[in-house]
C-alpha positions in Angstrom: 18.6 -36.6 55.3 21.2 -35.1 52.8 20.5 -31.7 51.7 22.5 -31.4 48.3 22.7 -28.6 46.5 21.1 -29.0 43.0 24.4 -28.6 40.3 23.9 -25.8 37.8 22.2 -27.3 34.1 23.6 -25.4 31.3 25.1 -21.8 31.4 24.1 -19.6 34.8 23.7 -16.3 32.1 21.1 -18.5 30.3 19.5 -19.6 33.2 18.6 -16.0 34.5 17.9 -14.3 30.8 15.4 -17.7 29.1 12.3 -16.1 30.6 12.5 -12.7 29.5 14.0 -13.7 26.5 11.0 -16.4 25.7 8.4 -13.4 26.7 10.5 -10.9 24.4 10.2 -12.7 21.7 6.9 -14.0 21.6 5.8 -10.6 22.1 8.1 -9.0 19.3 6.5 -11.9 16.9 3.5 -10.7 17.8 4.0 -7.1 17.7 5.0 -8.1 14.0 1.8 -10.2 13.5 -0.1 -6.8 14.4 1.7 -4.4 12.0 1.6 -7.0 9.4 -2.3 -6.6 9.5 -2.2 -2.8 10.0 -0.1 -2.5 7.1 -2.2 -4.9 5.0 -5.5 -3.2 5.7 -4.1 0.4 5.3 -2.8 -1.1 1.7 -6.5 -2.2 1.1 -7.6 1.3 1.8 -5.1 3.3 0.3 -6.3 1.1 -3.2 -9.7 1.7 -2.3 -9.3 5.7 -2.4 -6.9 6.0 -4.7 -8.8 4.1 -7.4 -11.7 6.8 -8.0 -8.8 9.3 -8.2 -6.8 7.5 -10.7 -10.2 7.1 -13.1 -11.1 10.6 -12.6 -7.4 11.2 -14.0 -8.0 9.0 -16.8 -11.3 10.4 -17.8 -9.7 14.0 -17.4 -7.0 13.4 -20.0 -9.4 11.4 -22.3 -11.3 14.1 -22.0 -8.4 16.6 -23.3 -7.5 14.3 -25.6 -10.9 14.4 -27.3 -11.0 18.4 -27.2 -8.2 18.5 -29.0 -8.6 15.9 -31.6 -12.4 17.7 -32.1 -12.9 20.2 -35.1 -12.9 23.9 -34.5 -15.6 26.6 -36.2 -13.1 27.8 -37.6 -12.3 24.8 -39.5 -16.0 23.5 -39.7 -17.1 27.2 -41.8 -13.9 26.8 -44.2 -14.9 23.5 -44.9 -18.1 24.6 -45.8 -17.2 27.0 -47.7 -14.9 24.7 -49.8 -17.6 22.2 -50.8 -20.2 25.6 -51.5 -17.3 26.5 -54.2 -17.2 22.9 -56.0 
């Protein structure tokens, strides 16, 4: 019986660093898988809060808008008083 020792395959570094390697980097892909989501679901919520806030701006400047574009008493009694005259 001939005990041969089996020859080398392929480089010795990558023969000591493939399973670590393999494990690393199915466990970075998902580490990025499960950031991905996070990162998707805090983008859902962010545009979930930040909608009420951007239509209570809107209604708060159509609302000054509309103040100023309204007449005053001022302005209501002298026009009046203009059409009493005619």
């Amino acid at each position: 019986m001939l005990n041969h020792a089996k020859p080398a395959s392929g480089h010795p570094t990558w023969q000591r660093w493939w399973k670590p390697t393999a494990v690393g980097g199915a466990g970075g892909i998902a580490i990025a898988v499960w950031l991905d989501e996070i990162l998707l679901f805090a983008e859902e919520i962010l545009g979930l809060i930040l909608l009420p806030i951007m239509a209570g701006v809107i209604y708060l400047l159509d609302i000054l808008m509309f103040r100023a574009r309204l007449p005053k008493e001022e302005d209501i009694e002298h026009a009046g008083s203009k059409g009493a005259k005619k």
